[in-house]
ZAPAZA-910804 format. One record per residue: x, y, z of N, C-alpha, C in turn; residue number from 1. Coordinates in steps of 0.2 Angstrom, whole numbers. Example, Ala and Ser with C-alpha at 12.3 -4.5 7.8 and 13.67 -1.06 7.14 Angstrom:
BEGIN
> 66,-28,39,62,-22,39,66,-16,39,1
> 64,-11,35,68,-5,36,64,0,39,2
This chain:
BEGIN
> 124,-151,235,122,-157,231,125,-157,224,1
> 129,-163,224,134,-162,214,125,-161,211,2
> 127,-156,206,124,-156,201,125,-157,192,3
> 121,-155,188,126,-159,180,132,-157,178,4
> 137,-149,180,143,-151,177,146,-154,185,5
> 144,-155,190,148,-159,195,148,-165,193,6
> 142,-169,193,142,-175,189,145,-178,182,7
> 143,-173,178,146,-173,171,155,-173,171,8
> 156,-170,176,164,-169,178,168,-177,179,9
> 164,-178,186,163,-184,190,162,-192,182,10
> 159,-192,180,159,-193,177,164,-196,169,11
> 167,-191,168,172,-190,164,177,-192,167,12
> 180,-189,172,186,-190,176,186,-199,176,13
> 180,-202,180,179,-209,180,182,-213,174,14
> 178,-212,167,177,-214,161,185,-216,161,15
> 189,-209,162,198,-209,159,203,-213,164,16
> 198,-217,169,201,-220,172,199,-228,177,17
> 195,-229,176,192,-235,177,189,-241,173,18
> 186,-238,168,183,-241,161,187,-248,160,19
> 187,-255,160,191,-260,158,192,-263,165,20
> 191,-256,170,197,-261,176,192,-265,180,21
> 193,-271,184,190,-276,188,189,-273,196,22
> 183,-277,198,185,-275,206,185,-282,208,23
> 191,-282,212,193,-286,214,195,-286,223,24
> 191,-281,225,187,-280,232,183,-276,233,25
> 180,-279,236,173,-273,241,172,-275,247,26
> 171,-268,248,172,-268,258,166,-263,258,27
> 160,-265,262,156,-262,265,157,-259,272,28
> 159,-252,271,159,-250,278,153,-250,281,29
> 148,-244,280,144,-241,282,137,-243,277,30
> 135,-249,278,128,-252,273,121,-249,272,31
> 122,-243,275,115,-239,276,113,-236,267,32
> 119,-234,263,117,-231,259,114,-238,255,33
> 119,-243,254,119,-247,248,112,-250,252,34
> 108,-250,244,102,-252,245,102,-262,242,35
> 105,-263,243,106,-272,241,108,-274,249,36
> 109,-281,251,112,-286,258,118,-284,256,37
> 122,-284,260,128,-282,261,133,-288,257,38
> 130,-295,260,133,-300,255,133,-301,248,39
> 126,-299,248,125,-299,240,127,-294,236,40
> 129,-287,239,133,-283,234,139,-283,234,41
> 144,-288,238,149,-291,239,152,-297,235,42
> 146,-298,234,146,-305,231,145,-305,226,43
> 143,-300,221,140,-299,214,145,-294,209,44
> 147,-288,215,152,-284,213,161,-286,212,45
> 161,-292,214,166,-294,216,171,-298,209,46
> 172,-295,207,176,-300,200,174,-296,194,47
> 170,-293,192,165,-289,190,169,-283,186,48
> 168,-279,180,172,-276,176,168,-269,173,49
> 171,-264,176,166,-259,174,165,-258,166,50
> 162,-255,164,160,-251,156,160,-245,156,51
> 157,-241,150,157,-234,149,151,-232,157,52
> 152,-226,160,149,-223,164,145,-220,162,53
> 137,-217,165,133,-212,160,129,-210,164,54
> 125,-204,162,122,-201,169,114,-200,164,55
> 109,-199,170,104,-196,168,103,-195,174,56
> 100,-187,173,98,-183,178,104,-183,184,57
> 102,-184,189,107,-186,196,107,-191,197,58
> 106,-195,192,111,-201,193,117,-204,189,59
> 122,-207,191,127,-211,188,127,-217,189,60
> 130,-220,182,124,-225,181,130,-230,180,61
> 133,-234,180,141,-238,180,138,-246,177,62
> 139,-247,172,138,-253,168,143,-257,168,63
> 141,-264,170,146,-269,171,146,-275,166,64
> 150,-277,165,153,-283,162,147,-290,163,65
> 144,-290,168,137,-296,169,132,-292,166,66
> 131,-286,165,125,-283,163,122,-280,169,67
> 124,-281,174,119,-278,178,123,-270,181,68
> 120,-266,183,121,-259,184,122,-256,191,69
> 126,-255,193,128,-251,196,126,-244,198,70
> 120,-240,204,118,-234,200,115,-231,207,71
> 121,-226,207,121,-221,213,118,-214,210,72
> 114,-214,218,109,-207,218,114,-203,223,73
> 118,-197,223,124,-196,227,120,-192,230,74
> 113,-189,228,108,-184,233,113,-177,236,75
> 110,-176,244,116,-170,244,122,-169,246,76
> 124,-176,249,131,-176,253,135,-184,250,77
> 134,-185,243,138,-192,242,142,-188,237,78
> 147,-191,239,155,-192,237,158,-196,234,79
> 162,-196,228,167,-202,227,172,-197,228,80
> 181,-202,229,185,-200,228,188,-207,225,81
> 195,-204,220,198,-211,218,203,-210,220,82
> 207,-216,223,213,-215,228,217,-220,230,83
> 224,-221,230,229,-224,233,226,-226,240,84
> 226,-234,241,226,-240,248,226,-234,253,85
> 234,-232,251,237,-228,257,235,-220,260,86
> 230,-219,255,228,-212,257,224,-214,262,87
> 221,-209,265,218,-207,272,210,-207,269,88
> 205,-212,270,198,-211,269,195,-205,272,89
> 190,-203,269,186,-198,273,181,-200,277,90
> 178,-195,283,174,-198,285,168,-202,284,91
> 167,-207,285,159,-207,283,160,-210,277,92
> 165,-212,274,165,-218,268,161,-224,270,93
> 158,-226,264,152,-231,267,153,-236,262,94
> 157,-236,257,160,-242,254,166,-239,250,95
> 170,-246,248,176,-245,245,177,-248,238,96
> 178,-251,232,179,-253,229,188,-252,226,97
> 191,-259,226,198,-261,226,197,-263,219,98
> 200,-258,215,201,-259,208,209,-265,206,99
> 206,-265,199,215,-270,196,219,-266,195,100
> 219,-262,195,225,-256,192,227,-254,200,101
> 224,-255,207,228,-255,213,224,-249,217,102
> 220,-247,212,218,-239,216,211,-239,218,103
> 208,-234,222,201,-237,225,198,-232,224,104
> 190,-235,221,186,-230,221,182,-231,228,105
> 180,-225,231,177,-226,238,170,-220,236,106
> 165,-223,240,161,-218,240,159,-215,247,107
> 158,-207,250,158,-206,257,149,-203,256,108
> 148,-202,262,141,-196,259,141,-197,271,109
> 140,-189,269,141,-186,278,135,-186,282,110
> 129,-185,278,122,-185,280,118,-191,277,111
> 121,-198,275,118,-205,271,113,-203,268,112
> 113,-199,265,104,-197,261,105,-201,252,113
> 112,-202,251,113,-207,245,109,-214,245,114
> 110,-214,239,106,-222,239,113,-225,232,115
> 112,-232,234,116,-234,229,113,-242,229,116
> 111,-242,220,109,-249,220,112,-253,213,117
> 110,-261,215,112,-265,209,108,-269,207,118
> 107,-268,201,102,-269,196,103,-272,191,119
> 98,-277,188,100,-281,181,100,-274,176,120
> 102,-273,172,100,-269,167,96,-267,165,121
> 91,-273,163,82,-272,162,78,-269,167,122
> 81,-270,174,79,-268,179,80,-262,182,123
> 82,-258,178,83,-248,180,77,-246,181,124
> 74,-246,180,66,-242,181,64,-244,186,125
> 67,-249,190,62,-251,198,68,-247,202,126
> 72,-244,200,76,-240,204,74,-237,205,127
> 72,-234,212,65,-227,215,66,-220,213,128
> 64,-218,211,63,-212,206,63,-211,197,129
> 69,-217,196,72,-216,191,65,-216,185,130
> 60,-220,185,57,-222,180,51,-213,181,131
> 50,-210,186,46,-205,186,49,-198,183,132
> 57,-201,182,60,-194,178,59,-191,172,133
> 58,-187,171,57,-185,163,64,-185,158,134
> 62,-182,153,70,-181,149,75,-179,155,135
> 80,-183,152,88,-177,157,87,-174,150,136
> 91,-167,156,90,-160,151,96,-157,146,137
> 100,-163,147,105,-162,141,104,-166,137,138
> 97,-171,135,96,-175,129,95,-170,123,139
> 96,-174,117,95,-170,112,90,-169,109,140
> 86,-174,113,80,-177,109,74,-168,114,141
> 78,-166,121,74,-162,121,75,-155,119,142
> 71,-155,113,70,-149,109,67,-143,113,143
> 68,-136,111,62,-129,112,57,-132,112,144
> 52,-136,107,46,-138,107,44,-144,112,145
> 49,-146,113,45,-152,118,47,-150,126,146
> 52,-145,126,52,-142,133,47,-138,135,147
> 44,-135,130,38,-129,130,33,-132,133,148
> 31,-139,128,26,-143,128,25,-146,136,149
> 31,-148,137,30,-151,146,31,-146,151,150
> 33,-141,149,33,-135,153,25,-130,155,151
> 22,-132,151,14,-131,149,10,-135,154,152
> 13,-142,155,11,-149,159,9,-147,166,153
> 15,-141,168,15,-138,175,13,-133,178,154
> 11,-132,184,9,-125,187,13,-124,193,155
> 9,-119,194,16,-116,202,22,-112,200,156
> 26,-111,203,31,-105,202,37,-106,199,157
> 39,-105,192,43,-107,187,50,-111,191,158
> 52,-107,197,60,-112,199,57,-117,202,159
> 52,-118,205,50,-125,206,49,-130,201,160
> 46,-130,194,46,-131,191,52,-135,188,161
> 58,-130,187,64,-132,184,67,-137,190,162
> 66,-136,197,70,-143,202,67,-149,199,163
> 60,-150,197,57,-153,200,58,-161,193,164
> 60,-165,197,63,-170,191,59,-174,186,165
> 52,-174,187,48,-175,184,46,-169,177,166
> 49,-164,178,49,-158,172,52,-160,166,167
> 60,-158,169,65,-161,168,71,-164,172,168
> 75,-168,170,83,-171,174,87,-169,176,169
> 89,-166,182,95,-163,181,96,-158,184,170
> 91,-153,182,93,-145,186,91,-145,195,171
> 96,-143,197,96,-142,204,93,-136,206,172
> 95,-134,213,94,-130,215,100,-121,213,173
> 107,-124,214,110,-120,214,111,-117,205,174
> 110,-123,202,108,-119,195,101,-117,191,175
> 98,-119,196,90,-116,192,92,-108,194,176
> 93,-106,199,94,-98,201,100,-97,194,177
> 105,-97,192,109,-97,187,105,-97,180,178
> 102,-100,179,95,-101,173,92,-94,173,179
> 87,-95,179,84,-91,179,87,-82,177,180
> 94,-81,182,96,-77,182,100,-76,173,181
> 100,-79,170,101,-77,163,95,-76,159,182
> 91,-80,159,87,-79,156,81,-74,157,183
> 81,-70,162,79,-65,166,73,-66,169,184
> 73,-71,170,65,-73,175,64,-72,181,185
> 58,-70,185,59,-72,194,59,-78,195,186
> 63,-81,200,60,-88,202,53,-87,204,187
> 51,-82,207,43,-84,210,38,-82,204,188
> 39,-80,200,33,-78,194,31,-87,191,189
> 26,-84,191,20,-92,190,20,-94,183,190
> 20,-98,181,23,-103,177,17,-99,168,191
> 13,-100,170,7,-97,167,8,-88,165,192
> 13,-84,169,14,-79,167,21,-77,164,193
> 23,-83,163,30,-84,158,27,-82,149,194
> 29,-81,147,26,-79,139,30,-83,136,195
> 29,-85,129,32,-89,124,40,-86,123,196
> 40,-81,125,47,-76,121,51,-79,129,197
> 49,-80,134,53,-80,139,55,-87,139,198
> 49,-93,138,51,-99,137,58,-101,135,199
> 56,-96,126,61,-97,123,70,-96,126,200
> 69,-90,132,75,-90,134,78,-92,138,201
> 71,-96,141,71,-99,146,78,-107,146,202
> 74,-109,138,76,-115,135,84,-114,132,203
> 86,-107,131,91,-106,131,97,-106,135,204
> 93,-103,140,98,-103,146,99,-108,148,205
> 97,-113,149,97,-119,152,104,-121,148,206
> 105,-123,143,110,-125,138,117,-119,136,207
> 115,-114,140,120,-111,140,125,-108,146,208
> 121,-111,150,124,-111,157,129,-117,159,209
> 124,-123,156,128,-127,156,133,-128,153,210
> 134,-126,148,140,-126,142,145,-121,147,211
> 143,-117,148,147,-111,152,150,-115,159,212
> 145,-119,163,149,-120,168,153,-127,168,213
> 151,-132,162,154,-138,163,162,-137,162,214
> 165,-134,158,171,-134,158,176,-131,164,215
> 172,-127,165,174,-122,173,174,-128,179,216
> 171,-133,180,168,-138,185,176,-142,182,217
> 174,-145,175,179,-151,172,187,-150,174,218
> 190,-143,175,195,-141,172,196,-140,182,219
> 194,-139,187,193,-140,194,198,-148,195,220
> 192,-152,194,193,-160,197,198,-164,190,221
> 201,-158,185,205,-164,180,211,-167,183,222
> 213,-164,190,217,-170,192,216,-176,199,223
> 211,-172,201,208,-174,207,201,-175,209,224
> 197,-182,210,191,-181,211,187,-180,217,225
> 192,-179,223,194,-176,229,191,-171,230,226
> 183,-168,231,182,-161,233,174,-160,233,227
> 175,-154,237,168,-154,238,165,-146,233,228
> 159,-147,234,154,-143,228,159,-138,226,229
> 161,-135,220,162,-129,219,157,-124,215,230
> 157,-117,219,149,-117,215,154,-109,216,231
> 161,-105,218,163,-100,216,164,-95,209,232
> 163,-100,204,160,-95,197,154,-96,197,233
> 148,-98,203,141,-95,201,139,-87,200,234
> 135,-86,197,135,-78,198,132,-75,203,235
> 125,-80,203,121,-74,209,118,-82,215,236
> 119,-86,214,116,-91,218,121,-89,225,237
> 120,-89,231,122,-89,236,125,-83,236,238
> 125,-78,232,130,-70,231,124,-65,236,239
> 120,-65,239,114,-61,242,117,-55,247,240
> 116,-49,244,120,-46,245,124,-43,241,241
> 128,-46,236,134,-43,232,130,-38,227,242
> 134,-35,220,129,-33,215,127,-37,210,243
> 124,-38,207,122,-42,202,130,-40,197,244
> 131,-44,193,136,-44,188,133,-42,182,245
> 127,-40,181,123,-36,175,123,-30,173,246
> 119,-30,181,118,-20,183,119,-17,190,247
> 121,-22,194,125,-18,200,121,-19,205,248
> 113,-19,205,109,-20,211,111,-25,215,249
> 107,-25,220,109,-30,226,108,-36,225,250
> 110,-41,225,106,-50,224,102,-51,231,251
> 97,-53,231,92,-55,236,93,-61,237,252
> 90,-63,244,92,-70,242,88,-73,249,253
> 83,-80,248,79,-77,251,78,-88,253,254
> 76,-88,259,75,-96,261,69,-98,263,255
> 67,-103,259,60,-107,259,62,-115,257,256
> 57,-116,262,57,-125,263,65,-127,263,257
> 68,-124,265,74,-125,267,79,-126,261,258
> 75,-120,255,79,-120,246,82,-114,248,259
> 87,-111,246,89,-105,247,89,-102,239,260
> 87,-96,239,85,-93,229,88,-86,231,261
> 93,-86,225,96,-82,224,94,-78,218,262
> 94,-70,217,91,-68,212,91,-63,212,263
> 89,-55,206,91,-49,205,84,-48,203,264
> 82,-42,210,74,-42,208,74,-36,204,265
> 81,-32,200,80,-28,195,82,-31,187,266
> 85,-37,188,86,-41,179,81,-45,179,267
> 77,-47,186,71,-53,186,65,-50,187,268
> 62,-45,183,56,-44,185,51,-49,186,269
């Protein structure tokens, strides 16, 4: 599943090449993602000039020149590539966008669990989930005290807490285990037995992980938007087995509800 520096990558890369340009075709392959009639997103997208790009949470949000909004939910298996006519789609591309500059943006996604809709502007909040989200987690506006305070909101087992989009926007599965594993918490230890001193590092590590891994993601896809997850500088998420890169122990790694939690049961008491 892209997460925020997948996104944030995705994102950027886009910005330094599409901003200004027109679409001046759309082809619906595969109509299952796109949540408007086939016609009507055809019809609407069609002449139509993108603007600056922006993300909240796991979404990307592509504002167009009518006002109305463009805003894909890429979930676990959606894709964009930007590409020459002539290159070879992937499978399972489910629309294409034919830019002015000649080149295409396409979206794929291999298990259709993407959603992508179009929206007046005003109208973002009736896009399903959107309006139930809390802060995305790299707003400025969310302070130590106001992450405390909504963290206080919750109960149950802190890594769920951090997925869960209504906390906060944005953290997924394969970096909530990276969080936690910096800021040395169990994912299983219950929300209520986090201390104020752990919050604090809690709120830390969020913001430091991220820094740490956006430019590692960015500097991957700066010539290609062609690829799928990289999650090979994570440290202990999927590593189960290795040694922790802290103190040598084993990483544990362990699957429920179909989430895989990677962890060091000697840095994570």
């Amino acid at each position: 599943m892209p997460e925020v520096p997948d996104l944030e990558a995705i994102r950027t890369f886009l910005n330094q090449r599409v901003v200004g340009e027109s679409v001046e075709r759309v082809d619906v392959l595969i109509p299952v993602v796109v949540r408007v009639a086939r016609e009507e997103f055809v019809r609407l997208l069609t002449g139509d000039t993108f603007g600056e790009i922006h993300r909240y949470g796991k979404f990307l949000i592509f504002p167009l020149a009518s006002g109305r909004l463009l805003v894909v939910n890429p979930m676990l298996t959606g894709r964009f590539t930007y590409a020459e006519p002539k290159t070879k789609k992937h499978a399972r591309t489910c629309f294409v966008l034919g830019l002015s500059t000649g080149n295409e943006l396409r979206y794929a996604d291999q298990r259709f669990m993407g959603r992508v809709y179009l929206v007046e502007g005003e109208q973002l909040n009736s896009v399903p989930q959107f309006a139930d989200m809390g802060p995305d987690v790299l707003d400025p506006a969310l302070t130590e005290d106001v992450f405390k305070e909504r963290l206080r909101k919750h109960t149950g087992m802190i890594k769920n807490i951090l997925v869960n989009a209504k906390f906060v926007a944005g953290i997924g599965n394969a970096y909530s285990d990276e969080i936690l594993w910096e800021a040395r918490i169990h994912p299983y230890r219950k929300r209520t037995l986090v201390t104020d001193e752990e919050q604090t590092a809690l709120y830390n590590a969020v913001h430091s992980v991220f820094a740490w891994a956006g430019p590692i993601v960015a500097e991957k896809m700066n010539e290609s938007l062609d690829y799928s997850e990289w999650r090979d500088h994570l440290r202990v998420h999927r590593r189960g087995g290795q040694p922790c890169p802290r103190c040598g122990a084993n990483i544990s790694e362990i699957t429920a509800g179909q989430r895989i939690t990677s962890f060091c049961r000697h840095c994570q008491p």
